[in-house]
C-alpha positions in Angstrom: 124.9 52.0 95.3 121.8 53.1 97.0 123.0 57.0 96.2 123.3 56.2 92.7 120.1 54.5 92.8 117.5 57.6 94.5 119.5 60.1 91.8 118.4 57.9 89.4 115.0 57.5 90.7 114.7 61.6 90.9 116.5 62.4 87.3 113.5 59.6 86.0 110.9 61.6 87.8 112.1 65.0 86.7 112.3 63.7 83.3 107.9 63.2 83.8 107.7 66.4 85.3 108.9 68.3 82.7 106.9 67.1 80.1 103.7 67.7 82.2 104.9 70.9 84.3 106.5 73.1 81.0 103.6 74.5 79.3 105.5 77.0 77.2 108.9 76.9 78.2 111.6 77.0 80.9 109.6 77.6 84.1 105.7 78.0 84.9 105.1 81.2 86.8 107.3 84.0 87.0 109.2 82.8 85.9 110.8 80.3 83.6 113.0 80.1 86.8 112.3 81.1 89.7 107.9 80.8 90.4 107.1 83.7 91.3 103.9 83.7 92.7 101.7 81.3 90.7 99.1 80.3 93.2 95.8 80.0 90.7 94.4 77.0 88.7 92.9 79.3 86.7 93.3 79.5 82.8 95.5 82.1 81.2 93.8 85.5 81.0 95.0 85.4 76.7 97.4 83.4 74.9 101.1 83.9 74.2 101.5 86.6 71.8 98.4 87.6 71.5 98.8 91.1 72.5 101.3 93.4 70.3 102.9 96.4 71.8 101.3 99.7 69.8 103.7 102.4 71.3 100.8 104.4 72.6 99.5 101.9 75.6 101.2 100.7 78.7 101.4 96.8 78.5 102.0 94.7 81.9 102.5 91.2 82.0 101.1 90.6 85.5 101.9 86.9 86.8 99.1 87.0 89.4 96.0 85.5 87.6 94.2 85.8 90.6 94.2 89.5 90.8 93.6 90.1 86.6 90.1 91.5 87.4 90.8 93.9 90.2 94.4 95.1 87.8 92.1 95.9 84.8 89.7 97.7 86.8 92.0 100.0 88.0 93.6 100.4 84.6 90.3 101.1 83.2 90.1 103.8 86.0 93.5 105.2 85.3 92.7 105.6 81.9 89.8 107.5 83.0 91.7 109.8 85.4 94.8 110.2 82.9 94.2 109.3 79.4 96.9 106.8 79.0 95.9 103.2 77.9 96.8 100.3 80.1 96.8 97.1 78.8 97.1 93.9 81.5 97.8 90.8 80.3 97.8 88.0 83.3 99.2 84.7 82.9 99.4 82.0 85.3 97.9 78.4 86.5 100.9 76.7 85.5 101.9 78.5 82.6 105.4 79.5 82.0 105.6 82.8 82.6 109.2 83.3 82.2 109.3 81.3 79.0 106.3 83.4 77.6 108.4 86.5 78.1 111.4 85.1 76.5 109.9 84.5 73.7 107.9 88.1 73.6 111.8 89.4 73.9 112.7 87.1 71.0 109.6 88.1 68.7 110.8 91.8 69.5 107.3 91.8 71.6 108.4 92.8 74.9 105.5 94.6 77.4 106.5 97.8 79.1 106.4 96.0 82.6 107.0 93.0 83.3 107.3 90.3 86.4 110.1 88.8 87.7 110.5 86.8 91.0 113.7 87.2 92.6 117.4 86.5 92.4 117.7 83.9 89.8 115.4 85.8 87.5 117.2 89.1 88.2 120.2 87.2 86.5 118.3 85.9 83.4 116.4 89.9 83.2 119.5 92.3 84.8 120.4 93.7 80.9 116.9 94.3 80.1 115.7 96.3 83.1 115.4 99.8 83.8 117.1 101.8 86.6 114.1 102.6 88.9 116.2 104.5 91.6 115.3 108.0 91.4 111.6 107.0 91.5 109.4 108.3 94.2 108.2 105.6 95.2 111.6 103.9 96.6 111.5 106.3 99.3 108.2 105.0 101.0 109.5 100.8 100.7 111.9 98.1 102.2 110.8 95.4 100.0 112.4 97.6 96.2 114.2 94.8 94.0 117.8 96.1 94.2 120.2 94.5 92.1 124.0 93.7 92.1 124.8 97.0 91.2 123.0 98.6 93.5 120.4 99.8 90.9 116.7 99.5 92.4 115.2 97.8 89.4 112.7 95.9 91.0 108.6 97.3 91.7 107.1 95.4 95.0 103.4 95.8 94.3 102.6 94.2 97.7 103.1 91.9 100.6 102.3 88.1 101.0 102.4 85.7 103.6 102.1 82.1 104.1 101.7 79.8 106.4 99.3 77.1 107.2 95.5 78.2 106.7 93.1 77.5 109.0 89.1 77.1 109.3 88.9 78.9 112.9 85.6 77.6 113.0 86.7 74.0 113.0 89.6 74.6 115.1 87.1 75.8 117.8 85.0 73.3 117.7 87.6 70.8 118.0 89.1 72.8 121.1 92.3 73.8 119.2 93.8 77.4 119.6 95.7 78.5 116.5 97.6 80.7 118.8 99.1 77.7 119.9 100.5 76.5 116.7 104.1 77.6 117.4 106.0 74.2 117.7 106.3 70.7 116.2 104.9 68.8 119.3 101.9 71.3 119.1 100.7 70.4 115.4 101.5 66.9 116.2 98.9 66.8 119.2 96.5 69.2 117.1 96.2 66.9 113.6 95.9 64.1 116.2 92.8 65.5 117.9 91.3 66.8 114.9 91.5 63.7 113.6 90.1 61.7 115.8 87.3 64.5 115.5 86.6 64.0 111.8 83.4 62.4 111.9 82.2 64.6 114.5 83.3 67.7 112.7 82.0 66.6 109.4 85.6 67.2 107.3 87.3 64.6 105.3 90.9 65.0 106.2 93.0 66.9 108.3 94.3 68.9 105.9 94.6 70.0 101.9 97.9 69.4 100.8 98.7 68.8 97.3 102.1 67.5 95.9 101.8 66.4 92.5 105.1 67.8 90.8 103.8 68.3 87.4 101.8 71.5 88.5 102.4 71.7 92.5 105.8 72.6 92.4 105.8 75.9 93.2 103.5 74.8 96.3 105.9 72.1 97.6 108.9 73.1 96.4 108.9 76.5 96.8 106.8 77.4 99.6 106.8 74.7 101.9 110.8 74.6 101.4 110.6 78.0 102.3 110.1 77.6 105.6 113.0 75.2 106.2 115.3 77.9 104.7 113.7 81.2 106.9 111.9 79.5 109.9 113.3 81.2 112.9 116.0 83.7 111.2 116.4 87.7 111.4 115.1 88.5 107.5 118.6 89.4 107.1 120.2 85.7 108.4 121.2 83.8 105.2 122.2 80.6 106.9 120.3 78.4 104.8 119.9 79.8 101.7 123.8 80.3 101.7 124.3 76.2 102.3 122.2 75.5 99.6 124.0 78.1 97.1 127.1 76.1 98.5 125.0 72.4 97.4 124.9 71.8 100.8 121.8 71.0 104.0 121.8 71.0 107.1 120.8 67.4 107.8 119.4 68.0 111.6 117.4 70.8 110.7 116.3 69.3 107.0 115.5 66.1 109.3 112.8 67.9 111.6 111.8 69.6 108.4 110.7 65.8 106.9 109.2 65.2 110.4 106.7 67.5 109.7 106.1 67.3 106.2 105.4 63.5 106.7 103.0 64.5 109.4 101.2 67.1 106.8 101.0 64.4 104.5 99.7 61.1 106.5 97.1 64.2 107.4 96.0 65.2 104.0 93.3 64.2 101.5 95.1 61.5 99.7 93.4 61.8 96.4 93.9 65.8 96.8 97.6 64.8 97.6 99.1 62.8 95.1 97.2 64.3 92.1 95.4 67.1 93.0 95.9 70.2 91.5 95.8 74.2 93.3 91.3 74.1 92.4 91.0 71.1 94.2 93.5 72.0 97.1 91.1 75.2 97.4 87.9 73.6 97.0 88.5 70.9 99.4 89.3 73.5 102.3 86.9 76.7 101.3 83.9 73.7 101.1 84.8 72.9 104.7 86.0 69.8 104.2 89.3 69.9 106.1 90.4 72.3 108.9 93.9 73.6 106.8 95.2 74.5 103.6 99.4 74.9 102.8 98.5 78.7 101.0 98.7 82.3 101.5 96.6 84.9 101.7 96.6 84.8 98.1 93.6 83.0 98.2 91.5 85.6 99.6 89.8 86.9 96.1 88.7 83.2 95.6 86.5 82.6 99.1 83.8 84.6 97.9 83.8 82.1 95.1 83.1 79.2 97.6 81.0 81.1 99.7 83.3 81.1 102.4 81.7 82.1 105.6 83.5 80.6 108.1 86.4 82.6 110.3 90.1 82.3 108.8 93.9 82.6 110.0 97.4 81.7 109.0 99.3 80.2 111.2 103.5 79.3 110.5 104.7 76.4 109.6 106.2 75.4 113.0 108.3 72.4 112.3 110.8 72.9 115.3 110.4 72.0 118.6 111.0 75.7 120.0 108.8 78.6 119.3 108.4 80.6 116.0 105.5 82.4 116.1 106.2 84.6 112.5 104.9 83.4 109.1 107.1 84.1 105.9 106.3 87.5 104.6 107.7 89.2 101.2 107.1 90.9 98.0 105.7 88.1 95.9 107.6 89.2 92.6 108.5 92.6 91.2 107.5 94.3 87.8 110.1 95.8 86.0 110.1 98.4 83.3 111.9 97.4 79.7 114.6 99.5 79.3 114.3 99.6 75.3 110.4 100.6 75.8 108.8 103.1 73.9 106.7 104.1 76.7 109.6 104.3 79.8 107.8 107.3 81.7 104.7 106.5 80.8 105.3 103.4 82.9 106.9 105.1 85.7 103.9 107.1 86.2 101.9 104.3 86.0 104.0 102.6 88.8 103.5 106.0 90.5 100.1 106.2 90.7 99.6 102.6 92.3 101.7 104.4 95.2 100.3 107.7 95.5 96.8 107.3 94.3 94.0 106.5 96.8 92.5 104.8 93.6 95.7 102.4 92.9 96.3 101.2 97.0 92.6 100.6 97.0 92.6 98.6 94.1 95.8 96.6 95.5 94.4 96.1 99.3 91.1 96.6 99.2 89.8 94.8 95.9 92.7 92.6 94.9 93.1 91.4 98.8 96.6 92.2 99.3 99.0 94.1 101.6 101.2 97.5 100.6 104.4 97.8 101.3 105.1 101.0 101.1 104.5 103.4 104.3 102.8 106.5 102.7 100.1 104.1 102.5 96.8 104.6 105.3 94.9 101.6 103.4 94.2 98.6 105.8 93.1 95.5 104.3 89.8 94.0 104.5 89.8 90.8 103.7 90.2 88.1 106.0 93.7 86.3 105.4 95.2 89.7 104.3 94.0 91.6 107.5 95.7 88.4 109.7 99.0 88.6 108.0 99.2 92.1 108.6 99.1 91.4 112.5 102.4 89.6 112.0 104.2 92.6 109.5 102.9 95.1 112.4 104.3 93.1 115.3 107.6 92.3 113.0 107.1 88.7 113.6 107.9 87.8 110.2 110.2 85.7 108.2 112.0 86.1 104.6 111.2 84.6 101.6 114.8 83.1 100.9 113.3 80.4 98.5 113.4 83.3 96.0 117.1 83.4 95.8 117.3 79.8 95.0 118.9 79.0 91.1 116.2 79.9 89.3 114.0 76.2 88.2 115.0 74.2 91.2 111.4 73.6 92.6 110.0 72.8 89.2 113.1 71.0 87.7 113.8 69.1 91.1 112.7 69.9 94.3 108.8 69.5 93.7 110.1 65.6 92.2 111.4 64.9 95.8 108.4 66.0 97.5 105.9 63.9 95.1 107.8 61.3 95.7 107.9 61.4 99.8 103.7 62.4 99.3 103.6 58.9 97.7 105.2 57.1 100.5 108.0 55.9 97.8 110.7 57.6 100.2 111.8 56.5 104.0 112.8 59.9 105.8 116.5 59.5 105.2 115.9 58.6 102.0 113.9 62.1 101.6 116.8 64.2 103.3 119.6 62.3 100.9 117.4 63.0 98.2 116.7 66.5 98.8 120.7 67.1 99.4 122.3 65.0 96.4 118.8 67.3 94.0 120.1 70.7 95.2 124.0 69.7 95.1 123.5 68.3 91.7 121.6 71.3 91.0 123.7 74.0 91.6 126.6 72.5 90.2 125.4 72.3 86.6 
């Protein structure tokens, strides 16, 4: 009875969520499925459909808003250097990405490149994409998109990490080493004395966590599930992404996982929490008003925004009671080229030149704040959250992001529900694990 009764509880909450979460279509980042990277608040750079494919320029559909600027400054530059028009259209900030370029395919609209974030994307995408294997770029990667087939049809313009953010400054003062941040029982004794800091250090709340489902999904359910599926495994261990493929948990391991979730939660702003959305998660932490923030080092183009002064890290989200000292490291989402483009080499070069050119790995590391993954690159990054999670890909303490080979709308269709819920106190920790396992069984099944 009380099974039927949470899968009723979460098919009614889903049913909210997806009429505030869908903006355009099946899925709100890359895509339609599987989020790939949304992490901005921001506005959509242009409307759906605004921009019609000529046959002369390149067009991208990037799904990084964050990094619109820095792509369109380079593209200006390229155009400079070769002639050939590049045309960036960015969407994002809760926009369905993947729905937007469904319906460009349906309209007969389709850019030359395009994003996509994984495995369940790959199966929506596979008959559309071209064969990038002979490009020579492959050679100089580990992170290339290679499909079933064995076809590398997948462009990883950088590296991410995630973690747990911190305000090194606060930590100091409050006689926390981040270094230390490697186990459960360590957080818990952390976000204890930090908290019984908080007048002292002049912050608000522990931490900025925000788990509203409608628009945080990809935050929650995504992200922060991310780390119960790769915490502690070889990149190559599928342990955890294979029991969920399978509809099943692991109930000890999901359990520590709720532990420390709860504990990120009773720490967090509870406004912020419950209906926050990514802007105020941001602006609550850059204004110096907690000591973390659940993000990446996505979020390094937006500190100079909030003046951010103050010394930064990312630290992993430890929820076990051993040691893992790695943070969750991948290629954030792929481009693609169409295979029925017009301008099919033109867009290989263009992919090209992001490699090779000093011009295109300074416009990814140095202005857009991210980190290359391919090894013919000399650039080091130089800002702050980028630099740090480059320590951990240099020491090889890092983890996969399996959460992108989950069925592609989980988080925003289900997961992110289960996490709103257990922000609101509306679920008892057993409650959140039987939740979380009867969502993905039910899930995978249909």
């Amino acid at each position: 009875m009380k099974k039927k009764l949470l899968v009723a509880l979460l098919i009614g909450a889903v049913g909210i969520t997806s009429l505030t979460g869908c903006k355009a279509s099946p899925d709100a980042s890359p895509e339609g499925e599987q989020q790939t990277e949304q992490g901005s608040g921001e506005e959509t750079e242009q409307e759906t459909g605004e921009v019609q494919n000529t046959g002369d320029a390149i067009r991208i559909v990037n799904g990084k808003i964050e990094i619109d600027r820095q792509l369109k400054a380079f593209a200006e530059s390229y155009k400079e250097r070769t002639g050939q028009e590049v045309i960036i259209e960015s969407l994002g900030g809760g926009v369905d990405i993947g729905g937007a370029i469904k319906g460009y395919l349906a309209a007969g609209n389709m850019p030359d490149i395009f994003v996509f974030g994984g495995e369940g994307e790959y199966e929506v995408w596979k008959e559309h994409m071209e064969d990038l294997s002979d490009e020579p770029w492959v050679a100089e990667t580990e992170f290339a998109f290679v499909g079933g087939d064995g076809q590398v049809v997948g462009f990883p313009y950088a590296l991410e990490g995630y973690g747990i953010t911190y305000n090194a400054d606060i930590l100091e003062a409050a006689g926390v080493d981040p270094a230390d941040l490697t186990n459960a029982a360590a957080y818990k004794e952390a976000f204890e004395k930090i908290d019984s800091m908080k007048d002292e250090l002049g912050i608000d709340a522990v931490a900025s966590v925000a788990a509203e489902a409608g628009e945080m999904f990809w935050s929650t359910g995504n992200h922060i599930f991310g780390y119960y599926l790769s915490l502690g495994l070889d990149r190559n261990d599928d342990t955890y992404i294979d029991l969920l493929r399978g509809g099943e948990v692991d109930e000890e391991r999901l359990g520590m996982f709720a532990d420390f979730t709860k504990m990120l939660f009773e720490y967090s702003d509870p406004s912020v929490l419950v209906s926050g959305t990514y802007d105020d998660q941001l602006a609550l932490w850059a204004q110096g008003k907690t000591a973390f923030v659940t993000q990446g080092n996505w979020i390094d183009p937006s500190l100079p925004d909030y003046g951010v002064e103050f010394a930064t890290g990312i630290a992993p989200l430890a929820f076990l009671e051993e040691d893992t000292k790695g943070v969750l490291v991948d290629s954030p989402s792929w481009w693609a080229v169409y295979n029925e483009s017009q301008n099919i080499q033109a867009a290989k070069d263009f992919l090209n030149d992001l490699v090779f050119s000093d011009e295109g790995q300074e416009a990814l590391i140095k202005e857009a704040g991210m980190i290359s993954p391919f090894t013919v690159s000399d650039v080091e990054p130089s800002t702050p959250l980028a630099a740090n999670i480059k320590t951990y890909v240099d020491s090889g303490d890092t983890y996969a992001w399996d959460w992108v080979k989950m069925p592609e709308g989980i988080a925003q269709n289900s997961l992110g529900v289960v996490f709103e819920l257990y922000a609101k106190d509306e679920l008892t920790k057993d409650e959140f694990i039987e939740m979380m396992g009867n969502a993905l069984a039910e899930y995978v099944a249909n």
